[in-house]
TITORVO-733833 format. One record per residue (C-alpha): residue in three letters; x, y, z. Coordinates in nm, 3 decimals, padded with zeros to 5 digits. Example, Ala and Ser with C-alpha at 12.3 -4.5 7.8 and 13.67 -1.06 7.14 Angstrom:
2
ALA 01.230 -00.450 00.780;
SER 01.367 -00.106 00.714;
//
This chain:
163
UNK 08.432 09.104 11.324;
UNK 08.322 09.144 11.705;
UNK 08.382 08.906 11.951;
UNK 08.201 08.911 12.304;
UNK 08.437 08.649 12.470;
UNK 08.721 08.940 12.438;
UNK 08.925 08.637 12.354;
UNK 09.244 08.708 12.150;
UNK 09.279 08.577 11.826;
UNK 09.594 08.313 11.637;
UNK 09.617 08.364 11.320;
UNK 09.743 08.040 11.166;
UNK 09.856 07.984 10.785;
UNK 09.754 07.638 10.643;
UNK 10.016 07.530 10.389;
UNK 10.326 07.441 10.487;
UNK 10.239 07.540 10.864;
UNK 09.972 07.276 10.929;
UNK 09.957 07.102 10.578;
UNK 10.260 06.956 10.376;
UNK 10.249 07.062 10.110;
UNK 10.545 06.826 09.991;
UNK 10.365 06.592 09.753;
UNK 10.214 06.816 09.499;
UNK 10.481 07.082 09.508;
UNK 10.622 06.923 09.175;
UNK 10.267 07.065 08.974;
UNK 10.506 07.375 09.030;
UNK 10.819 07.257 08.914;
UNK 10.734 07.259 08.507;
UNK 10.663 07.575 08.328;
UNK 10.399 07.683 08.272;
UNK 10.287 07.552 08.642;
UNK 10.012 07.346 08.702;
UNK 09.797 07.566 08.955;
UNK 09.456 07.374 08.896;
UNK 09.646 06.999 09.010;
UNK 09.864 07.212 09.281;
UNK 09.547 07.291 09.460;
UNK 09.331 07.019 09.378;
UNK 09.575 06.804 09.542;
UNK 09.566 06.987 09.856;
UNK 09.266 06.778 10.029;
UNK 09.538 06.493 10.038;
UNK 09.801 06.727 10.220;
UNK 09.932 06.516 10.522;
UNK 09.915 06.696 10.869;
UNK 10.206 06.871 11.010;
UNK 10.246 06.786 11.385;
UNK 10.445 07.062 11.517;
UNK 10.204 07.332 11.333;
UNK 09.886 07.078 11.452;
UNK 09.962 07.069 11.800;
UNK 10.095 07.440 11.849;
UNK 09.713 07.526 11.734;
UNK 09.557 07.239 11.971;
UNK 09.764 07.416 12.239;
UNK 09.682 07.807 12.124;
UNK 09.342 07.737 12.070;
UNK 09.318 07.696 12.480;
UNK 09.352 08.094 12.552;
UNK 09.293 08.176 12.165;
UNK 09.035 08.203 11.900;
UNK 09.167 08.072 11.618;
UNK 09.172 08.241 11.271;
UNK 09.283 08.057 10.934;
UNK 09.491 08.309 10.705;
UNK 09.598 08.124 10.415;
UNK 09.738 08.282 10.044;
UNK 09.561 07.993 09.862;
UNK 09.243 08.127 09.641;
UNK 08.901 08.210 09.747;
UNK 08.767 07.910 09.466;
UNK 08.955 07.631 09.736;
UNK 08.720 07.694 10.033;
UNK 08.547 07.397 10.072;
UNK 08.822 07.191 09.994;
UNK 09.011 07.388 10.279;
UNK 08.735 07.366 10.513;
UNK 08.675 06.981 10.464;
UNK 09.049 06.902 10.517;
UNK 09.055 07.127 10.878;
UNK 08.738 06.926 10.959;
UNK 08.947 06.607 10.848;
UNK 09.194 06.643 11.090;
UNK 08.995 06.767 11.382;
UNK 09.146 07.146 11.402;
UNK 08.908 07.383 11.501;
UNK 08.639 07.588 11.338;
UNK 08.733 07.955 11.303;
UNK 08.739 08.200 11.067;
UNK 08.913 08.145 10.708;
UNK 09.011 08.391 10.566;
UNK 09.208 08.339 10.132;
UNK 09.311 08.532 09.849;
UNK 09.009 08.649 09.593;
UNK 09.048 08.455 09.297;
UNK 09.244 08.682 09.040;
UNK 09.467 08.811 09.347;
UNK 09.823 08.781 09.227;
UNK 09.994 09.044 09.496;
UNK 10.266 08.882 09.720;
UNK 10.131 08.692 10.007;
UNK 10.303 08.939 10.238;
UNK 10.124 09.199 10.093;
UNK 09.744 09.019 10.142;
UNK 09.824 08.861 10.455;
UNK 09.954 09.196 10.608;
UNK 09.615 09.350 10.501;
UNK 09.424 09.091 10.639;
UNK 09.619 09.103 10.981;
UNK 09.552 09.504 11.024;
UNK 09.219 09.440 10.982;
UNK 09.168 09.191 11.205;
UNK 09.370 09.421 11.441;
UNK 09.103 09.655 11.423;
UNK 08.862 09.500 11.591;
UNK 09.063 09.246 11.831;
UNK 09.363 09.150 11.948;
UNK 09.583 08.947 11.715;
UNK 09.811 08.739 11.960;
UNK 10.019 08.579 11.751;
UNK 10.059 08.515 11.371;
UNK 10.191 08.141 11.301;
UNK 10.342 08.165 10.903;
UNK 10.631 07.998 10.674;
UNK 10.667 08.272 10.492;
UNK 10.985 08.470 10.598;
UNK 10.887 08.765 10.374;
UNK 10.502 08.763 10.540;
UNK 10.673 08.744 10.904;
UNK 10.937 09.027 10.881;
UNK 10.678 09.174 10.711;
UNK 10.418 09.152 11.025;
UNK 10.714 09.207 11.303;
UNK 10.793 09.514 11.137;
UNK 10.460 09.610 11.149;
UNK 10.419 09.529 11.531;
UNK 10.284 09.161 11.544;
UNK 10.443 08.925 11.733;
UNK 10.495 08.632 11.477;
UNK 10.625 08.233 11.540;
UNK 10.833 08.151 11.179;
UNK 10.672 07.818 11.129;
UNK 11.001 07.594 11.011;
UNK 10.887 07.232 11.066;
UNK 10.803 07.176 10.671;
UNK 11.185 07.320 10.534;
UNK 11.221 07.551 10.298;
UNK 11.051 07.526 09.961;
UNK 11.238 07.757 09.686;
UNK 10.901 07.689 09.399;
UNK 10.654 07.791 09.691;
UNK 10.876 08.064 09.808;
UNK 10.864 08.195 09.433;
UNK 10.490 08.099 09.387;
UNK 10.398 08.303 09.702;
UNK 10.661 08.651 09.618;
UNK 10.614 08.646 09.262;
UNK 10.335 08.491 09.111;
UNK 10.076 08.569 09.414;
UNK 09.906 08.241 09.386;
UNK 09.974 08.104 09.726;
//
């Protein structure tokens, strides 16, 4: 990816940073989890204001980038619901189907890559374990608190890789 403006890029995670994912979190709750509902039920994912309006704001001196763990097969879905809410176009970047490594893993990958070829300002993530994971690694991260902590999507995105 080359970018003439020389603009720096935000890379922004989607759930639980600008989408709550609060109301289908309980497909996760029974075993074995219900990962088809979980993300079919993601279109209807309220807006997050904080995570909304730190984009709007970043999106002034920033390209924006979408990073998000969920799989490759929710793309349109994810793409209609940005369009929804009026967030910017910009890349979107998910998990291939059949990817079950940690989210800090994938996202770490995804953010040297993209370091390659621009600068990544900032990374914007709930993930604790995908933002020490991208400090330690030199990116300068905000820890994207506004939705509370989830214990089933903390599991679903360490341990199962599917988010």
């Amino acid at each position: 990816m080359t970018d003439s403006s020389g603009r720096p890029v935000a890379v922004f995670d989607l759930d639980n940073t600008l989408a709550d994912t609060g109301h289908r979190q309980h497909h996760l709750q029974r075993r074995p989890r219900d990962w088809g509902a979980f993300f079919a039920a993601a279109s209807e994912d309220p807006p997050l204001a904080e995570g909304v309006a730190l984009l709007l704001d970043t999106a002034r001196d920033c390209e924006i980038v979408y990073l998000t763990g969920r799989p490759e097969r929710c793309r349109r879905d994810t793409l209609d619901w940005l369009a929804a809410h009026g967030l910017p176009g910009g890349d979107l970047h998910m998990r291939r189907d059949g990817d079950r490594r940690p989210a800090r893993s994938t996202k770490l990958e995804i953010l040297r890559r993209l370091a390659r070829d621009r600068e990544v300002r900032v990374l914007i993530d709930d993930d604790m374990l995908v933002c020490d994971d991208a400090e330690r690694a030199g990116f300068a991260v905000v820890r994207a608190g506004w939705a509370g902590r989830s214990a089933v999507l903390e599991d679903a995105q360490e341990r199962e890789g599917r988010t």
